[in-house]
C-alpha beads as a LAMMPS data file, in Angstrom:
LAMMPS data file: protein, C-alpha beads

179 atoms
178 bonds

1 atom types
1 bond types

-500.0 500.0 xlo xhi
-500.0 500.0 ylo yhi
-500.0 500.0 zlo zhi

Masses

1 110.0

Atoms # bond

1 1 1 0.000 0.000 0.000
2 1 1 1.608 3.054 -1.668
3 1 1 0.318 6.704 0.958
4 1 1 0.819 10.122 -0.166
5 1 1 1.050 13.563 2.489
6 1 1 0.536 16.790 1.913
7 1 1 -0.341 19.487 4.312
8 1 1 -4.037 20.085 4.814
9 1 1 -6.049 22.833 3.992
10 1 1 -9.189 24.710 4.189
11 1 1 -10.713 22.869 1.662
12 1 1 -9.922 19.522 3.569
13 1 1 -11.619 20.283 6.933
14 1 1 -15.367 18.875 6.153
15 1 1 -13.512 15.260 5.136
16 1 1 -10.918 15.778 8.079
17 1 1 -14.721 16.022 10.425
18 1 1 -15.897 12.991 8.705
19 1 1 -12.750 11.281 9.314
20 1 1 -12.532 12.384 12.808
21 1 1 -16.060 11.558 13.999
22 1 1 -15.331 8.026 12.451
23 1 1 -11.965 6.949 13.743
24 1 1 -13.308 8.093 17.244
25 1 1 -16.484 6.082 17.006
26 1 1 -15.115 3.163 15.626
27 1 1 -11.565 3.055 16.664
28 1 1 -12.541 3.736 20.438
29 1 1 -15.478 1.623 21.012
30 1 1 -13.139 -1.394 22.035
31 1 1 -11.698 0.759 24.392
32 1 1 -14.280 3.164 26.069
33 1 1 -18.030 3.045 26.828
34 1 1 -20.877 4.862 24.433
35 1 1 -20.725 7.455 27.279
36 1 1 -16.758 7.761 27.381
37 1 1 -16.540 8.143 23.804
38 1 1 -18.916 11.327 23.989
39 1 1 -17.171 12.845 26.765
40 1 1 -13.501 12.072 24.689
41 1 1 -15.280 14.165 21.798
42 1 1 -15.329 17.394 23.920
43 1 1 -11.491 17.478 23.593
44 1 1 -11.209 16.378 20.219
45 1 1 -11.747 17.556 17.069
46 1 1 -10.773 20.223 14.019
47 1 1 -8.070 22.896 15.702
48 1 1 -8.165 25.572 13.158
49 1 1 -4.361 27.068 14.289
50 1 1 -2.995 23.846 13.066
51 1 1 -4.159 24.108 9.236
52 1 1 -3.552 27.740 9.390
53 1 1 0.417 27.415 10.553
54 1 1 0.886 24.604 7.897
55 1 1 1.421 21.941 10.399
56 1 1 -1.487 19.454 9.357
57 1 1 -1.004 16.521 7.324
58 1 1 -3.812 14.503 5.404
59 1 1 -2.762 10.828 4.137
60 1 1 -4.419 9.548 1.244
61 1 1 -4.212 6.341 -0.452
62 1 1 -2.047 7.241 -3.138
63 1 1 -4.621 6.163 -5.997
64 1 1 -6.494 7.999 -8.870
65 1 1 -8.957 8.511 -6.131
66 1 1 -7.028 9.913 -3.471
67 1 1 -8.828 8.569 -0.075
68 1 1 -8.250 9.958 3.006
69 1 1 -7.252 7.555 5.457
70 1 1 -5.672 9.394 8.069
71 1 1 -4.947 13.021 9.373
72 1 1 -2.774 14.365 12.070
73 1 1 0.064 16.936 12.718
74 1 1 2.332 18.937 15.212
75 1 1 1.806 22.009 16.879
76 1 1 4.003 25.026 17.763
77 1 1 1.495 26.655 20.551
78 1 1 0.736 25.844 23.832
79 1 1 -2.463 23.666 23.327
80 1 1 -2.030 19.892 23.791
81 1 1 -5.122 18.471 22.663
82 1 1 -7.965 19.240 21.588
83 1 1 -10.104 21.076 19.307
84 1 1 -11.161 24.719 18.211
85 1 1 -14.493 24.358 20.720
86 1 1 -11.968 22.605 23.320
87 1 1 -12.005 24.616 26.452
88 1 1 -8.900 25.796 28.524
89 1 1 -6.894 26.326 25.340
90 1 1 -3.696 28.217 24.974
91 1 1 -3.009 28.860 21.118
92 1 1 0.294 31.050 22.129
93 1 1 3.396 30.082 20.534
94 1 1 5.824 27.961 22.294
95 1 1 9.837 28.720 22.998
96 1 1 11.698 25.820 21.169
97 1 1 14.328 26.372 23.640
98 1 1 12.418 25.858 26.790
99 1 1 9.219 23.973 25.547
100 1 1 8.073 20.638 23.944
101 1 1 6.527 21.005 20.108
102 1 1 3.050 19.171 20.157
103 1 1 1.953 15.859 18.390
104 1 1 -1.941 16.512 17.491
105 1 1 -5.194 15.436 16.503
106 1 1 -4.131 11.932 14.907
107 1 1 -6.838 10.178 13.728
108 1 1 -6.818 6.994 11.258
109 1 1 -9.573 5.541 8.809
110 1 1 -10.891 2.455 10.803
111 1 1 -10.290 0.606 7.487
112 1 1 -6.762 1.709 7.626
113 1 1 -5.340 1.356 10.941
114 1 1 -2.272 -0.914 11.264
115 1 1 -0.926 0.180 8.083
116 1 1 1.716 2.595 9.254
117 1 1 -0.230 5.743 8.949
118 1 1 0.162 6.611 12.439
119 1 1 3.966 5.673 11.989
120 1 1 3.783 8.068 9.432
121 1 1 2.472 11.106 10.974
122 1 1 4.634 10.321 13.926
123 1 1 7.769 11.031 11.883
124 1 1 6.556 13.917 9.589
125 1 1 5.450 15.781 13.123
126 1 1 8.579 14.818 14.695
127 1 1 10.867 15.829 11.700
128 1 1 9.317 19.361 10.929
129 1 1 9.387 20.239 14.600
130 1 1 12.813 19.382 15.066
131 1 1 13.708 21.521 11.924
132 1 1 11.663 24.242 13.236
133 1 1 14.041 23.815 16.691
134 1 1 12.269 21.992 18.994
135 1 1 14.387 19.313 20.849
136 1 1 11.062 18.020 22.748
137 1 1 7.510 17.050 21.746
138 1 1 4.763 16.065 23.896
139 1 1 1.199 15.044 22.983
140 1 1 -1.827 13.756 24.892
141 1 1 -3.232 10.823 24.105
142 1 1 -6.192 8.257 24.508
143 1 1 -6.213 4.734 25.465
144 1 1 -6.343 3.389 21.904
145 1 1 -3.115 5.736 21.019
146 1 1 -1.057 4.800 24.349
147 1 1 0.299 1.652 22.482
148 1 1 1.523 3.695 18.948
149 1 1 3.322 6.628 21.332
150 1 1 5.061 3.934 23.603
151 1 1 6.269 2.157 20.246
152 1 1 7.724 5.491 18.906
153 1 1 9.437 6.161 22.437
154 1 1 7.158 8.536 23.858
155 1 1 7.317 7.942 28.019
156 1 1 4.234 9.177 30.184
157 1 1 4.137 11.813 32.330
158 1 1 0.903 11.753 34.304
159 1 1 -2.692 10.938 33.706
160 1 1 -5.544 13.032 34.265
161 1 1 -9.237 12.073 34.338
162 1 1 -11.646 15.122 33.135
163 1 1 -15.272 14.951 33.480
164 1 1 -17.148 14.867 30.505
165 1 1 -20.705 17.083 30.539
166 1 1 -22.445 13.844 30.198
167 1 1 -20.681 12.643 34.005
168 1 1 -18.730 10.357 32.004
169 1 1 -15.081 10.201 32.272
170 1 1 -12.390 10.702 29.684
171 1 1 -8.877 10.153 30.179
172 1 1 -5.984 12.044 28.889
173 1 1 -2.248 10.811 28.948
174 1 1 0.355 13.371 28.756
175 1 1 3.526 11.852 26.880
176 1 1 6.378 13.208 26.223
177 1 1 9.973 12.408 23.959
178 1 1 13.827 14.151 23.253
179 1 1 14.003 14.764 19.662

Bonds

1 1 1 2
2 1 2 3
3 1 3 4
4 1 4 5
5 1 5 6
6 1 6 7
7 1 7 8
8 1 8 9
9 1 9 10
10 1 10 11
11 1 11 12
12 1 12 13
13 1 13 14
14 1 14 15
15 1 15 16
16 1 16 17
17 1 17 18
18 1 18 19
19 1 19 20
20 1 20 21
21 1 21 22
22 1 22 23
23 1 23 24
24 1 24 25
25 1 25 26
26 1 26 27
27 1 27 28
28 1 28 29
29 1 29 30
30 1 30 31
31 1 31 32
32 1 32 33
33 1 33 34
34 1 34 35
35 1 35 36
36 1 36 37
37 1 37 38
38 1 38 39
39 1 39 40
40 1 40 41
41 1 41 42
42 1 42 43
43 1 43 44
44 1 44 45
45 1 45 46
46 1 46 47
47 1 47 48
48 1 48 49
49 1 49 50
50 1 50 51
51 1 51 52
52 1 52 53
53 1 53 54
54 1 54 55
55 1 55 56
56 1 56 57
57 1 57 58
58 1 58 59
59 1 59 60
60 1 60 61
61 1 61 62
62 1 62 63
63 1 63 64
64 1 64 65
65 1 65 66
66 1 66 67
67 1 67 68
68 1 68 69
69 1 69 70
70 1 70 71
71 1 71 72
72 1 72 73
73 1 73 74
74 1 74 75
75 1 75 76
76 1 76 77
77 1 77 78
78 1 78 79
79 1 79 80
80 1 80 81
81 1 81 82
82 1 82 83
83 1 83 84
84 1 84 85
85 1 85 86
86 1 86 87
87 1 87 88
88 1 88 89
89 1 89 90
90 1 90 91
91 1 91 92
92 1 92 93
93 1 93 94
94 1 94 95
95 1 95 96
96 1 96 97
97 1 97 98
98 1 98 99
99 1 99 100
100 1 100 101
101 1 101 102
102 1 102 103
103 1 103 104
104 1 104 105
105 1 105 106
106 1 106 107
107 1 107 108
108 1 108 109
109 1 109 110
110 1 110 111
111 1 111 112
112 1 112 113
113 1 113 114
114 1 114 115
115 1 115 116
116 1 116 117
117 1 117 118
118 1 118 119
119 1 119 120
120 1 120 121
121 1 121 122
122 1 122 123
123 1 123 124
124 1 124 125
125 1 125 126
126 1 126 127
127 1 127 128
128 1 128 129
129 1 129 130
130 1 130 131
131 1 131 132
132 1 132 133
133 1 133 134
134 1 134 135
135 1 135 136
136 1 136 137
137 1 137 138
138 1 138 139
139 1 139 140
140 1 140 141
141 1 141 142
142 1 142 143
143 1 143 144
144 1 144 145
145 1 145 146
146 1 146 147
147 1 147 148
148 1 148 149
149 1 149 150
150 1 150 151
151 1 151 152
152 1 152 153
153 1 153 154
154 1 154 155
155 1 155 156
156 1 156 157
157 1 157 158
158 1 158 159
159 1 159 160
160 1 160 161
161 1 161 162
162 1 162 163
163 1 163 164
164 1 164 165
165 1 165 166
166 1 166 167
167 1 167 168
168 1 168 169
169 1 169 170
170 1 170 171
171 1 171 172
172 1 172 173
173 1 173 174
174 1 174 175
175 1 175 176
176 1 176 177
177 1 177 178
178 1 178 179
């Protein structure tokens, strides 16, 4: 299988929302309850700042067609997770020399996962934050990306438990890697 990047733009965003809603639905349902999954949604989702400083990727099947089958990036500002309606946000840039670049909003086809697209958006997130001179990158994960960050050498920092409107939880893990 043969995938193709490019950095996302305006254009993309109503397939990057259709791809989003259905990795989370389907790639989280092994993981998480009906109610976990809608509480996860309030801290994921489209962040606008991403496709705006050039820092989103969209993978496609590299076909006539062009499919998207996964999305995902690296961020430069404060925010670790989460989406433009994500509360508690903090879109101000970060100081490569004192702070960690971001790994963000990576979300896979359900069709498509375990094919390296993950791998993928690992290393074009990690390489264009290290050439924009960042020497750390963090990222906060879910349950069903623990096991992709761990294989790429990410090491956890802490967990924290939020409280979904709905009472349910959802669980963040902070993670964190040397570039």
């Amino acid at each position: 299988m043969t995938f193709r990047h490019r950095l996302a733009t305006q254009q993309d965003i109503p397939a990057i929302i259709d791809l989003m809603k259905l990795s989370i639905e389907e790639n989280m349902k092994t993981l998480l309850s009906r109610e976990e999954i809608e509480a996860a949604k309030e801290t994921m989702g489209v962040d606008q700042t991403l496709i705006d400083d050039s820092t989103y990727f969209v993978i496609e099947e590299d076909t006539h067609e062009r499919t998207l089958v996964g999305c995902g990036g690296w961020g430069k500002r404060r925010t670790l997770y989460g989406g433009n309606h994500t509360r508690g946000r903090d879109d101000s840039l970060s100081d490569p020399s004192r702070e960690a670049a971001r790994i963000r909003a990576m979300y896979t086809h359900p069709q498509w996962v375990r094919r390296g697209i993950g791998s993928l958006l690992i290393q074009l997130g990690e390489e264009a934050a290290r050439a924009a001179g960042f020497t750390r990158i963090a990222l906060g994960s879910t349950l069903a990306g623990e096991p992709l960050y761990l294989a790429h050498g990410y090491a956890e920092v802490r967990r924290e438990t939020f409280r979904g409107e709905n009472g349910a939880d959802n669980l963040v893990i902070t993670m964190e890697k040397n570039l």
